[in-house]
C-alpha positions as CSV (number, residue, x, y, z in Angstrom):
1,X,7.6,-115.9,-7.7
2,X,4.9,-117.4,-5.7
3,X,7.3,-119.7,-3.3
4,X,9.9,-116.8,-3.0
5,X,6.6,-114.1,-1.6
6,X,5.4,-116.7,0.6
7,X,9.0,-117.5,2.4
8,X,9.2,-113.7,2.9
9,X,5.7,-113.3,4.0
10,X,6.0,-115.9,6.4
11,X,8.9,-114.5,7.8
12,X,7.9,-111.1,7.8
13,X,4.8,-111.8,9.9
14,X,5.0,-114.5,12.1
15,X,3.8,-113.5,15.1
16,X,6.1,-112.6,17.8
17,X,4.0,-113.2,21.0
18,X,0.4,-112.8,22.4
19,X,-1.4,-109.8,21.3
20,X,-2.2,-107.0,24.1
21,X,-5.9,-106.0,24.7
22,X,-5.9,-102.6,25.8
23,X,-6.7,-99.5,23.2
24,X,-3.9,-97.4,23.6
25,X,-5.4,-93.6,23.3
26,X,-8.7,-92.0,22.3
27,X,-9.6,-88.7,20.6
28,X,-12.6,-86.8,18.5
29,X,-12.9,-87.0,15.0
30,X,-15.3,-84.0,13.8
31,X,-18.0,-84.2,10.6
32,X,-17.9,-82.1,7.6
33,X,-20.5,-81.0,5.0
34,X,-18.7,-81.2,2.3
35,X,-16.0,-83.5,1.6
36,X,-12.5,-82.5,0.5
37,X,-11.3,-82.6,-3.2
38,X,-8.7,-85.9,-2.9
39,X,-5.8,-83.9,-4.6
40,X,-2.9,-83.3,-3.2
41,X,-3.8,-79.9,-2.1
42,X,-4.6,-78.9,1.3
43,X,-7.0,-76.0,0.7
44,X,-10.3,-77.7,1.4
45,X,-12.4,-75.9,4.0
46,X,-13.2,-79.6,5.4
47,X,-9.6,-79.2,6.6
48,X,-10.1,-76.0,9.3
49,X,-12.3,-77.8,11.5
50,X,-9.6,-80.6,12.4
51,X,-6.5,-80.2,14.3
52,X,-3.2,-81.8,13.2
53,X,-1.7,-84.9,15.1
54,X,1.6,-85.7,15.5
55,X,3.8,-88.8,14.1
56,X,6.5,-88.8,16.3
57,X,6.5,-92.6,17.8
58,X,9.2,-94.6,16.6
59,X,7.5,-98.0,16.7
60,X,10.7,-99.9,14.2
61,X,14.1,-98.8,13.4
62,X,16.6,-96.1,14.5
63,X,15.5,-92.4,15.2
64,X,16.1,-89.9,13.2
65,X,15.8,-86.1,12.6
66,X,13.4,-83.8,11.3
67,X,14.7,-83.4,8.3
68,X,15.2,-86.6,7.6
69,X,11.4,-87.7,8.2
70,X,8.5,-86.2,10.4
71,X,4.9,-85.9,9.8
72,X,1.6,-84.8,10.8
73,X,-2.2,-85.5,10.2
74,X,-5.6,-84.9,10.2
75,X,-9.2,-86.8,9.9
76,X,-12.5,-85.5,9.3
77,X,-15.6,-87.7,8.3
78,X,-18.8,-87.7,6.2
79,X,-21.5,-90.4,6.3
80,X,-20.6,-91.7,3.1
81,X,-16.4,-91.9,4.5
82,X,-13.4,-91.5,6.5
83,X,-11.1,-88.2,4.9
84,X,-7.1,-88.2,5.9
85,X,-4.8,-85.1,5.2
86,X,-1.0,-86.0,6.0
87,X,1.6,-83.8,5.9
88,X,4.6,-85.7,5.7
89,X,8.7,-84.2,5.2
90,X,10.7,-86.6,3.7
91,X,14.0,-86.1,2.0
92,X,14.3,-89.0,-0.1
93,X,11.2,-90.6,-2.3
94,X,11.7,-94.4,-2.8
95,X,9.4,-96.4,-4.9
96,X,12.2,-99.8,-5.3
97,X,9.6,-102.1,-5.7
98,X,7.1,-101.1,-8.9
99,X,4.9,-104.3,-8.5
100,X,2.8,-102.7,-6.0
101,X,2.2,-106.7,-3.9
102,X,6.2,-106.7,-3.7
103,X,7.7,-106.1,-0.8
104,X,5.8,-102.7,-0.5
105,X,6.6,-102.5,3.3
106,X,10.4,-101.6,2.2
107,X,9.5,-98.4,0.4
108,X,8.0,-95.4,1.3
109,X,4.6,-95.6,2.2
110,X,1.7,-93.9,4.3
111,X,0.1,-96.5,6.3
112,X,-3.3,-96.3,7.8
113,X,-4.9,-99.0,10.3
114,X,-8.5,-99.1,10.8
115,X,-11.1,-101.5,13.0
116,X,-14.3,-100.6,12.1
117,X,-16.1,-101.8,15.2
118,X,-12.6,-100.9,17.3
119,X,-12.8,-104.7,18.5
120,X,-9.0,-105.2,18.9
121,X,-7.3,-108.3,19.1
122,X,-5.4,-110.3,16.7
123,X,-6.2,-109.4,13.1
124,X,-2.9,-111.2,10.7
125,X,-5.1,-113.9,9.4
126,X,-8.3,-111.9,9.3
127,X,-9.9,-108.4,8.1
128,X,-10.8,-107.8,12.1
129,X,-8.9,-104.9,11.0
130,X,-6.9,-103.6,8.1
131,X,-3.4,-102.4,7.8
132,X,-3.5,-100.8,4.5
133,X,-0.1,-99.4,2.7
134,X,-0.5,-96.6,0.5
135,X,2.3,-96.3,-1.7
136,X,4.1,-93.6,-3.7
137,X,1.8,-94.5,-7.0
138,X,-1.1,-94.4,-4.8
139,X,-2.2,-97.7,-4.7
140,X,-3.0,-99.3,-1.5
141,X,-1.8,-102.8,-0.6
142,X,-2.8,-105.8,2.1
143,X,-2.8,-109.0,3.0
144,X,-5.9,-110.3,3.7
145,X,-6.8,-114.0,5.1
146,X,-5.7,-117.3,3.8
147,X,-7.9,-118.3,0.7
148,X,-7.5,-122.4,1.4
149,X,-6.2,-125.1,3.5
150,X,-3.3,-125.6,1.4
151,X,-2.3,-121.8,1.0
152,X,-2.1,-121.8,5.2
153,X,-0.2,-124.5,5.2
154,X,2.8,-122.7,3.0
155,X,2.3,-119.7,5.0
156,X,1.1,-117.8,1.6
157,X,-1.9,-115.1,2.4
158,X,-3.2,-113.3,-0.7
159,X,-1.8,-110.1,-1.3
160,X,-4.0,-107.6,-3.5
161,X,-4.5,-103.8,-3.7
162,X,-7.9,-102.5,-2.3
163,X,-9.4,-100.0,-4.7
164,X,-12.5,-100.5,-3.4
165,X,-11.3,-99.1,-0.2
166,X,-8.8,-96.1,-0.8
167,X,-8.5,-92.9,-3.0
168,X,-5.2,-91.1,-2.3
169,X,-3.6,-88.0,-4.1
170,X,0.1,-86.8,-2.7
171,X,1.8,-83.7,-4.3
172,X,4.9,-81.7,-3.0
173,X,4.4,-78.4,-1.2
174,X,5.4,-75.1,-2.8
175,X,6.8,-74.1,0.8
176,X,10.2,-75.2,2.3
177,X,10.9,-77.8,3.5
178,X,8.5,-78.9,0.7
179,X,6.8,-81.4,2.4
180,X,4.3,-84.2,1.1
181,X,0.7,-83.4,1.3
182,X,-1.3,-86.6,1.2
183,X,-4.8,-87.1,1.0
184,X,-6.6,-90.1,1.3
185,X,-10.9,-91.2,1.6
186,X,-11.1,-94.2,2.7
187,X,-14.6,-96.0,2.6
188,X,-14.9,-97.9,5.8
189,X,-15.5,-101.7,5.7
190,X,-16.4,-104.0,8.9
191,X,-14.8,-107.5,9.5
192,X,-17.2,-109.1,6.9
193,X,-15.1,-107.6,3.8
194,X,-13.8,-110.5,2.4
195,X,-11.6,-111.8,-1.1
196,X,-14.7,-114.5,-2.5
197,X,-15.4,-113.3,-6.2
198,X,-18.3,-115.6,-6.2
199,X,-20.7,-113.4,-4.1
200,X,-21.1,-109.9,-3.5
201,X,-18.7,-108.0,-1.2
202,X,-20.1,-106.9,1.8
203,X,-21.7,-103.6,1.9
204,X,-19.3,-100.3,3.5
205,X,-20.3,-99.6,6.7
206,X,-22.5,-95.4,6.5
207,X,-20.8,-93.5,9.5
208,X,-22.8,-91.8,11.8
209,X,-21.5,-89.5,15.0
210,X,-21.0,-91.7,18.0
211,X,-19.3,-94.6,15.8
212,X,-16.0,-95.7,17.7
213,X,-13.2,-97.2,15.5
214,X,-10.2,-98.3,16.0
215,X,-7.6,-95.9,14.0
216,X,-3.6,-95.0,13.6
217,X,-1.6,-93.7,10.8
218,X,2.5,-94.2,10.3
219,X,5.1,-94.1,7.7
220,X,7.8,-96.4,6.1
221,X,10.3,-94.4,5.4
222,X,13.0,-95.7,2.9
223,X,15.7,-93.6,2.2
224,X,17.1,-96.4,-0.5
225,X,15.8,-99.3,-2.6
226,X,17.5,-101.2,0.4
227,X,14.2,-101.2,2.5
228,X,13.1,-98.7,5.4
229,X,15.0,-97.5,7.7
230,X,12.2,-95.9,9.8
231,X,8.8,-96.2,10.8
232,X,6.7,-93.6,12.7
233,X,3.7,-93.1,14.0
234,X,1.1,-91.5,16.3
235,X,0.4,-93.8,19.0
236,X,2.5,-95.0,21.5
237,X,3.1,-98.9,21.3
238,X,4.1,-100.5,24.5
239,X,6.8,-103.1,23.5
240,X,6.1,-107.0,23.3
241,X,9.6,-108.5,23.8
242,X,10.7,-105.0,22.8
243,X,8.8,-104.8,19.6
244,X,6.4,-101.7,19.0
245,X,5.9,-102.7,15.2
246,X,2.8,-104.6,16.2
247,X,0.3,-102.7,14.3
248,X,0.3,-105.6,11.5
249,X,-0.9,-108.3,14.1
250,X,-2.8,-106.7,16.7
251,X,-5.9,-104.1,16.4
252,X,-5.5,-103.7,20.3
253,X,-2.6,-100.8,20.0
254,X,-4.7,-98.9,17.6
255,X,-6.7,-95.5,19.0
256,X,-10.0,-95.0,20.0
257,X,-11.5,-92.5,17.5
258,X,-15.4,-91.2,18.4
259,X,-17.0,-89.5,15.3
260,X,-18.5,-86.4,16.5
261,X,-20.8,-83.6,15.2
């Protein structure tokens, strides 16, 4: 099991060329008193004070319509974290892979990416940034930096899930279409978060207004055990040989979120 998860890894994430630089949007992100109940159910006041943003960049894969996939979110912030409310219509559920380190990229999944200090650059062997997978049992999976000289040299990065990190609740809507409602608070870690049980993990980083991060949300969306067919999201990627799925390797085509009063 562990040679066959490094031969995909390694393929899945080689890198395909140099990262770009440039932050590719910027927009408010307001503060609430009092967070939102992390339950499925979008009737937090929290919520009113934030407008929705679209998903609607195909960064890998074949369009699609409406009914077939689209979404929308929202974020709102407190000192203690970072609050997501995703509203997400999808046809077909898929959970193929139970083991929540397997091949989670191939089933449906929300997918946030943060950079605390909205640095950019290259972040595959690093936590510079995260790319953080939430799947449909709502755990949240990674793959963090390589934990020794012998594990780089197979290509193998550890894999985990990232408690610590992410609380998410999804339930269907009452209304037609019936879409997902997906809420997420993640605590917000910097790029000295690291996988050493031997010492303490570094402390979350208290957010205050002003604070620039790096941020964008997407979805993998599977319509079969047979992997995704579709991923979306809410920044536009310029192309790098003509790949926009560059999320995973470079913090530079994330947005530019300001936390403001």
């Amino acid at each position: 099991m562990r040679h066959w998860r490094a031969l995909v890894l390694a393929g899945l994430l080689a890198p395909a060329a140099a990262p770009a630089t440039a932050l590719a949007d910027a927009w408010d992100v307001g503060r609430v008193d009092a967070a939102p109940a992390i339950d499925g159910v979008a009737d937090d006041a929290a919520w009113d004070r934030a407008e929705w943003r679209p998903m609607d960049q195909l960064m890998w894969g074949v369009a699609t319509t409406p009914e077939d996939f689209s979404g929308r979110y929202k974020l709102v912030w407190t000192p203690e974290k970072l609050y997501l409310l995703a509203e997400i219509t999808d046809d077909v559920l898929v959970d193929g892979h139970p083991d929540p380190l397997e091949r989670y990229w191939e089933d449906d999944a929300l997918e946030f990416f943060l950079d605390e200090d909205a640095s950019g650059g290259d972040h595959l062997t690093s936590y510079n940034a995260f790319a953080q997978h939430i799947s449909l049992d709502n755990q949240s999976a990674d793959i963090g930096p390589y934990r020794s000289a012998e594990d780089e040299a197979l290509g193998q990065r550890y894999v985990r899930t990232y408690p610590e990190m992410v609380e998410s609740r999804w339930q269907r809507s009452g209304t037609s279409p019936y879409p997902v409602v997906w809420e997420v608070a993640i605590t917000v870690f910097g790029d000295d978060f690291h996988d050493d049980p031997n010492r303490p993990q570094a402390a979350p980083r208290t957010l205050e207004a002003g604070k620039v991060m790096g941020f964008m949300l997407a979805y993998c969306d599977a319509d079969s055990p047979a992997g995704r067919e579709h991923f979306y999201g809410d920044v536009v990627v310029e192309p790098v040989e003509g790949d926009r799925n560059r999320g995973y390797i470079d913090a530079g085509v994330f947005a530019r979120i300001t936390l403001v009063e």
